[in-house]
N, C-alpha and C positions, 0 to 999 in steps of 0.2 A: 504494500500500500504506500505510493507514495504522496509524501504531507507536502505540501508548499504553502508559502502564509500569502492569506487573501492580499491584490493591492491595497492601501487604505484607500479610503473613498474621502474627497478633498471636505476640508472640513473651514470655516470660520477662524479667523488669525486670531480673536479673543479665546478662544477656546484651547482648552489644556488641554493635550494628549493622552491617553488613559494609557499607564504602565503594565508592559505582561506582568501576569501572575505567576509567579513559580508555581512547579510541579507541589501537587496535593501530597501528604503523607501517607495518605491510601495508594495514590498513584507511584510512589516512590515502593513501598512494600513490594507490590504486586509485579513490578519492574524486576527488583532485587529478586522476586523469588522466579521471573521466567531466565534470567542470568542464573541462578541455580542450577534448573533443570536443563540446564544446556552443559553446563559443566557436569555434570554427573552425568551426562549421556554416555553407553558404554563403546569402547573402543570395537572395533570390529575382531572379531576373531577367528584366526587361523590354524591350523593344527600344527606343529613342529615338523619339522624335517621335510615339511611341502614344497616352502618357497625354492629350493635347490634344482627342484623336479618340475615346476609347475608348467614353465614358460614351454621345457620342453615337451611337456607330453601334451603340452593345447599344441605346438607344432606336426608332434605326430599324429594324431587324432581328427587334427584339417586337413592334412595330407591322404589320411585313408581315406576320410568321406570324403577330398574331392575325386578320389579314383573307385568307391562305389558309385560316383553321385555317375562317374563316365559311362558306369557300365550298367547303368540302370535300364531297363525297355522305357517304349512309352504307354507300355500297359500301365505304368506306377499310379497314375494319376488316378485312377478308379479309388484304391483305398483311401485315397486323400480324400476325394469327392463324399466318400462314407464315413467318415469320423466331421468332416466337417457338417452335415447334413445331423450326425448324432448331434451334434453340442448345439446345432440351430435353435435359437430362442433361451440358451440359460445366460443367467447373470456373469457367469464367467466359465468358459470352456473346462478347468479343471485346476486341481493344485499341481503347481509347478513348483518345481527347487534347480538351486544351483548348484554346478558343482565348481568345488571349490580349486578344482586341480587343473579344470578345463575351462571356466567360465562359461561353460553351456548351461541350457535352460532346457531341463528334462523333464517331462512328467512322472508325476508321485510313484507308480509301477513301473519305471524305469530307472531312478537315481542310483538303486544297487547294484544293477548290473553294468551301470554309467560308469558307479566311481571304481566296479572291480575291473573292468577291461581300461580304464585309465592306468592304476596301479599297474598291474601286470604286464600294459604295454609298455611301460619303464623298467621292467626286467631286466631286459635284455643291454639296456646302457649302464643302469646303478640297481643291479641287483640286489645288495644290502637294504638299501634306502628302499626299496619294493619291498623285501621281503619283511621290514619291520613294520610299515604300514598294514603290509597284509592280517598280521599277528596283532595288531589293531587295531583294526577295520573289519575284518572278516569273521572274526570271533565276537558273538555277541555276551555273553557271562564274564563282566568286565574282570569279576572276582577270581574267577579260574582267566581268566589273560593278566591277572597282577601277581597269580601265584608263580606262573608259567615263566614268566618274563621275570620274575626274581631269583625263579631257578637257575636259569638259564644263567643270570649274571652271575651266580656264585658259581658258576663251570669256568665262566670268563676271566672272573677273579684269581679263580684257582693258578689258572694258566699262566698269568701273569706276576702272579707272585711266585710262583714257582714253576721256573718255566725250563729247570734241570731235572722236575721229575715225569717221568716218563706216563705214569698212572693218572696226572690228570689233564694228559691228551687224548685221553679214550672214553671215549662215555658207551657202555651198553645199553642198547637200544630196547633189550629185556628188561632193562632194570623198569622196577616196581616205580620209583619216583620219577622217570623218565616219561612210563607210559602212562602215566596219573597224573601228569601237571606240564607234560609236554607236548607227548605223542595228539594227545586227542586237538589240540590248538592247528587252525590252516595254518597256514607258513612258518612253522618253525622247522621243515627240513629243511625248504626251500633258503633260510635262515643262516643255517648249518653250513649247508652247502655254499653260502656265496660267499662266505667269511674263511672259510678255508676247511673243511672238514670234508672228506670223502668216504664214502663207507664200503669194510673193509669182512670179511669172512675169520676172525682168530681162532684158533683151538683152545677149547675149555683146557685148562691144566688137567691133569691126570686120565684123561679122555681122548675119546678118539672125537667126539663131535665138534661140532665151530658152531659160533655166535655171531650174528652182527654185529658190527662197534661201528661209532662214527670215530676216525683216526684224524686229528690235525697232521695236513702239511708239514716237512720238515721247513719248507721256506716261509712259513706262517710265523713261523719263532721267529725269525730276523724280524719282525714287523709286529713285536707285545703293543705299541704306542698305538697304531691300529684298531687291534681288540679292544684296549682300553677306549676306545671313542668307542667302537662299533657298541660295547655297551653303554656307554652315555646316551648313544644313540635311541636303544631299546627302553632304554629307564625313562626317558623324558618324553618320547613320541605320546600322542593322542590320538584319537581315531579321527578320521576324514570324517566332517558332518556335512551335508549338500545342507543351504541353506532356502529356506522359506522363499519363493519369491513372492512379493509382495502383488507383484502386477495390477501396480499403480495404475488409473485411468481415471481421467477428468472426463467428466461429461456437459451437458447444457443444460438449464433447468429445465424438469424434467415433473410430469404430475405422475409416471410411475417410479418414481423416487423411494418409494416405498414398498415396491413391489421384487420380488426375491426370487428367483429358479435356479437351485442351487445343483450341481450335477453328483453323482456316488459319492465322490472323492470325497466330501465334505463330512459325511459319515462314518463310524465304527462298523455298522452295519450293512450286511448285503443289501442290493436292490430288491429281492425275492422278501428277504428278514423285514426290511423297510417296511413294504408293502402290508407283512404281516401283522406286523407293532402298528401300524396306523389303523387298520381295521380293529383289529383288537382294542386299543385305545377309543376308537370313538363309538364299541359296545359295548367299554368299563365305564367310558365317562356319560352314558347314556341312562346305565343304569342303575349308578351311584352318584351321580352328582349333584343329590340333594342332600346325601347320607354322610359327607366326606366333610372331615374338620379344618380347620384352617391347617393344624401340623402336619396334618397328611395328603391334602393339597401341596404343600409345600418341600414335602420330601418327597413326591411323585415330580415337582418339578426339578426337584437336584437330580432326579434318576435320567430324567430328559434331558438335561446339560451335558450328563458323562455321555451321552451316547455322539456329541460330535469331537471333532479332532480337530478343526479349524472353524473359523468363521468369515464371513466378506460382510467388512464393515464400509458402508458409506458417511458421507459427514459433506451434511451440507453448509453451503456457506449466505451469508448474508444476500448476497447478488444471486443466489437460486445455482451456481453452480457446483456441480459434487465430485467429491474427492474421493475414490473406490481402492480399496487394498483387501490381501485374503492375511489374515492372521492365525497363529496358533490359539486353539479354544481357551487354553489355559495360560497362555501369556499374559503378566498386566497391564492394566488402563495404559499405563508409564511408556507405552511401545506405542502404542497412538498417540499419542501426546509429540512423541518425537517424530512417527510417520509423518502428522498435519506440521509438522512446526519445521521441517525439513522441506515441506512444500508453498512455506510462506515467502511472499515478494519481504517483508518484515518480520525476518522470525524472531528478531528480540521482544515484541509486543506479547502481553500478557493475554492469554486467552482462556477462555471456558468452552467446555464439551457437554451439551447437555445430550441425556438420553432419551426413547424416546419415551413423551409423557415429561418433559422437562426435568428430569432430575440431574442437579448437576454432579458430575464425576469427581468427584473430590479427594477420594482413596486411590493414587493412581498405586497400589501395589496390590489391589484385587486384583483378580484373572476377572476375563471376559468372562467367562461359565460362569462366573459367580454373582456377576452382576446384571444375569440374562439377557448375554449380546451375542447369543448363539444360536442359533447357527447362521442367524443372519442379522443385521441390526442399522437403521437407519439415525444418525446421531445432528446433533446443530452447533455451529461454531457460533460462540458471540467471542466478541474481543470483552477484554473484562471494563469492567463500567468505570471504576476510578478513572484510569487510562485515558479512556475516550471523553469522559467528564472534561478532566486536563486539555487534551488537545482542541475538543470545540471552548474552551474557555482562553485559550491561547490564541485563538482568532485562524487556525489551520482548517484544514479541511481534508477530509479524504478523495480522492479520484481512483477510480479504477480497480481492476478484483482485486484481490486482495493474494491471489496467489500467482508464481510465477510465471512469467511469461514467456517462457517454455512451455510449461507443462499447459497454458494457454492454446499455443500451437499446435497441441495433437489432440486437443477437444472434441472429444465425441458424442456422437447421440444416443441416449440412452433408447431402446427400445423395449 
């Protein structure tokens, strides 16, 4: 929004000038506390060991698709013409995420198989750095991937601190703590193997049989300073998260503003399940909702909340234009707040979020479920009142939306 002070309007040479008023102490607060919440906005986050890999596996992954994009028929276009035909008429085609390795925008049943053919395709350059994402990424019981990868470092330790004894360059593959806190973990041979370990057939002492063992390289030992990162490496990594995309969309004022077609994705539950729970529900609520208490009204609607996983929130603005994002159900108020304040021409300006039914958002550390903005929810910007108090008392004025003129530019129509 931007302010410029009206010209004065010529006035009589006896007549004294009226002095601005300084900012009101309401107006000052409510300043202070949107400077706040800008500073305590959180940093973006990355998982470790990515950035090293990242640029190049977005280079090999544009390089494959543009040589399937070559070899595609022109039959391709059919399935396109039928997903897009599926999604005709909802509020937003589906949840999408990012990934973080590649910068691509994936759909929710694709981001797994997105982020494991990203890792994997970096095999082959920095196999290490592959394989310890995999071992957490790939493993989902973070508890058995922390016992795993502790084991593991105390083999690395061993090694390195004593790297005259011959006993702890062998790990058996039999062994009991091996296949209890290792074996069962994706990528820890692949692990083994890229770090120098190759596996090898030994004779049980006093027998004729053999055992697998993974045996370190003798040229590994020249290079302990190595292992010793290669495990910093494994201690400190986090798993690859593909991020929420928000898919942002500005619309025009719009009288289905309020109106919501939300596609699966939005749901815990199947389409068939869907289907189920909705009939079901309005031959419970048909036949008991004269008999039913306020608290058990009330805890049938917490039961309704857990069943979404995201929601698409809109937020209208004073000029009738709407601001659209898909959020997690359980994230709080506090992530909208910065979604609309990241999309302001003035994001230092104090503002309010009202719900709908006017209730203002006051607790931004509730989750949306909780404040039933799920699984859809149409909300209203005011800029806060001291604020605007001040600036029409200061003789300013506002012109023009209130949001960027960018996101101006790709202004859509709601249908």
């Amino acid at each position: 929004m931007a302010a410029r002070e009206r010209a004065p309007k010529e006035k009589p040479k006896a007549a004294t000038p009226k002095s601005r008023q300084g900012p009101t102490d309401e107006a000052q607060m409510a300043a202070a506390a949107a400077l706040a919440r800008l500073e305590q906005k959180p940093k973006p986050w990355l998982p470790s060991s990515q950035d090293a890999i990242k640029s190049q596996v977005k280079k090999e992954l544009m390089a494959e698709a543009a040589a399937s994009e070559r070899g595609l028929s022109t039959d391709h276009k059919g399935p396109v013409s039928a997903v897009e035909e599926e999604t005709a008429g909802l509020s937003v085609s589906g949840v999408y995420f990012i990934c973080p390795l590649t910068g691509a925008t994936v759909r929710k049943d694709q981001k797994e198989a997105h982020i494991k053919e990203a890792i994997l395709l970096h095999s082959s350059r920095d196999p290490v750095a592959a394989s310890i994402m995999e071992i957490h990424t790939f493993n989902r019981d973070q508890e058995k991937v922390k016992l795993g990868v502790e084991t593991i470092a105390k083999y690395l330790d061993n090694i390195h601190l004593h790297p005259e004894e011959e006993k702890y360059q062998k790990i058996k593959l039999q062994n009991k703590v091996f296949q209890e806190r290792i074996n069962c973990l994706e990528g820890t041979h692949e692990f083994f193997q890229a770090i120098g370990f190759e596996k090898e057939m030994l004779p049980v002492p006093g027998q004729e049989a053999t055992e697998e063992y993974y045996v370190l390289k003798e040229e590994v030992l020249t290079k302990l300073e190595d292992l010793k990162d290669y495990k910093e490496q494994l201690l400190s990594c986090e798993p690859v998260k593909a991020q929420l995309d928000r898919q942002l969309c500005v619309f025009k004022p719009s009288p289905q503003a309020a109106q919501f077609e939300l596609p699966h994705d939005f749901y815990n539950l199947t389409a068939e399940e869907l289907k189920r729970e909705q009939r079901l529900r309005t031959e419970a609520v048909e036949k008991a909702s004269m008999l039913r208490t306020k608290a058990m009204r009330e805890r049938e609607e917490q039961r309704e909340m857990r069943k979404y996983n995201y929601t698409l929130l809109r937020v209208r603005f004073p000029d009738g234009y709407i601001l659209q994002g898909t959020f997690y159900a359980r994230e709080p108020v506090a992530v909208l707040y910065w979604f609309v304040r990241e999309a302001l021409r003035d994001d230092w300006m104090p503002f309010e979020l009202l719900a709908p039914g006017g209730v203002k958002l006051t607790d931004e550390n509730l989750a949306f479920n909780e404040c039933g903005l799920v699984p859809s929810a149409l909300l209203t910007f005011t800029w806060d009142a001291a604020v605007m108090a001040d600036i029409k008392a200061s003789g300013e004025e506002q012109k023009g939306s209130p949001l960027k003129p960018e996101l101006l530019s790709a202004v859509q129509i709601l249908s």
